[in-house]
N, C-alpha and C positions, 0 to 999 in steps of 0.2 A: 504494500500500500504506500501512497506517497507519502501520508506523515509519520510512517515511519521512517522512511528515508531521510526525514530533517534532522533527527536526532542520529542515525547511525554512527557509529565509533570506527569505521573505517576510515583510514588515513586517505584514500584517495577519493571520499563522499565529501570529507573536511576541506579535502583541496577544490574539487568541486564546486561546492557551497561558499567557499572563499571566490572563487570569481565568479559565480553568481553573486555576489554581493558588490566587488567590484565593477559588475556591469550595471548595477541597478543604483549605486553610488556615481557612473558616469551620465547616468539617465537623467538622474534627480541633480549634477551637476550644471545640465543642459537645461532642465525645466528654469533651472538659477538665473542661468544666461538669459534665457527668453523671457522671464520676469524682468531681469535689469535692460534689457534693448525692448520690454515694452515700454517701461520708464521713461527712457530717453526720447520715444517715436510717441509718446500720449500726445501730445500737444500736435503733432502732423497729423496720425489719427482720426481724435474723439477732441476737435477744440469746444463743440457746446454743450460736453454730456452732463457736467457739474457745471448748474448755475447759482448752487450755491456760495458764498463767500470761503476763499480759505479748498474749496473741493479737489481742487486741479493739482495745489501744490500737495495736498496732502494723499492723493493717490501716488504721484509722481514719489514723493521720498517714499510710502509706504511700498510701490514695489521695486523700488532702488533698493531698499536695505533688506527686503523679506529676499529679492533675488543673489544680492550678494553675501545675506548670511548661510543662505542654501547651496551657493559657491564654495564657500571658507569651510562649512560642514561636511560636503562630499566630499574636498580636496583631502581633508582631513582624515576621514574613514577610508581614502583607498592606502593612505601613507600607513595607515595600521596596519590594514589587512596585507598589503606588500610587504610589510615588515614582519607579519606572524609569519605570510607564508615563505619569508627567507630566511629568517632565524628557525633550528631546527625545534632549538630545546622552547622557546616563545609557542611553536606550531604544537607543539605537546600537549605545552599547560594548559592552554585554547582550548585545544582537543577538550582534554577529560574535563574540563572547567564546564563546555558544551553538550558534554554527553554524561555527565554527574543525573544521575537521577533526582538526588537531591535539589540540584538548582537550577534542574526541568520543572519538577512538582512546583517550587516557588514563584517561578516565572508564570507559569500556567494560574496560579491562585494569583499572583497579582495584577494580573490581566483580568482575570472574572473577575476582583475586586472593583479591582478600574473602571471596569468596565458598567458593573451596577453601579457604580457611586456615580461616573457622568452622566448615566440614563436617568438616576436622581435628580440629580443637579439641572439637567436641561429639563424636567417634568416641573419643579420648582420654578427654573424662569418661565416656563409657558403661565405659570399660576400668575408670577407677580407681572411680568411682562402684559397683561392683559391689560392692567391699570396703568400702565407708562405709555405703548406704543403699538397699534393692534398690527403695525408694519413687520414689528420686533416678534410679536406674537404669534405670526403666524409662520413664520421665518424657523423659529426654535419649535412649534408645534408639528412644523414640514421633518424640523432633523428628529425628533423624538419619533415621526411615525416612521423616518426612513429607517434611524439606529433599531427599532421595534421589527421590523422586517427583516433586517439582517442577522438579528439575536434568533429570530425565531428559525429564517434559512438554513443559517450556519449549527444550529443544534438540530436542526433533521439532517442536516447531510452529514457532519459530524456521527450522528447515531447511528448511522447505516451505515456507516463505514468502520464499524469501531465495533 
């Protein structure tokens, strides 16, 4: 089955999954890019889409810096994973650190944690959001039904497979 291929303790599944990460760190490097060259190109674009006061510059720096901290981020995780997979005794520790059952079970539990506490949290701003902005409201009402669909997806196909 595939998920158990995520966890397996073969050395060369490790090597594997190390440049699947690597590619998926060059993907999300590039999404970076086209974040900060839409930045720059908003203004040729989209000149009347924010008529608000203040709207224009504040998309402009916001996808300046969300593109270039997802630059700086992916530059960063390939120099890791290039470096575990070079160093022999680093690619080791990795290894059993990844395939420890122990700190599968943890990761797995704080992910469902996570994962109920945000669906919390967004069911609470749908409540208070009601009273502030019915724009807000319906926004965080839309992610609550979507995150609810994919809880629900992901635990039938999860359970058939498992």
């Amino acid at each position: 089955m595939k998920q158990n291929g995520l966890f397996s303790e073969q050395e060369r599944e490790f090597e594997k999954r190390c440049r699947r990460r690597i590619l998926a760190q060059k993907l999300l490097f590039l999404l970076g890019a086209l974040a900060v060259f839409a930045s720059l190109m908003y203004e040729k674009w989209m000149p009347v889409l924010f008529l608000e006061p203040g709207g224009r510059e504040y998309v402009t720096e916001f996808y300046l810096v969300l593109g270039a901290a997802l630059m700086a981020a992916s530059l960063v995780q390939i120099y890791r994973t290039r470096r575990c997979l070079r160093d022999p005794e680093l690619k080791k520790a990795k290894q059993l650190a990844e395939s420890d059952e122990r700190n599968r079970l943890i990761g797995l539990k704080c992910w469902a944690v996570s994962g109920y506490a945000m669906f919390l949290l967004l069911y609470l701003g749908v409540l208070v959001s009601g009273f502030v902005n019915m724009t807000v409201s319906r926004v965080l009402l839309a992610t609550v039904a979507v995150f609810a669909v994919l809880l629900g997806v992901s635990r039938l196909v999860i359970g058939r497979r498992m």
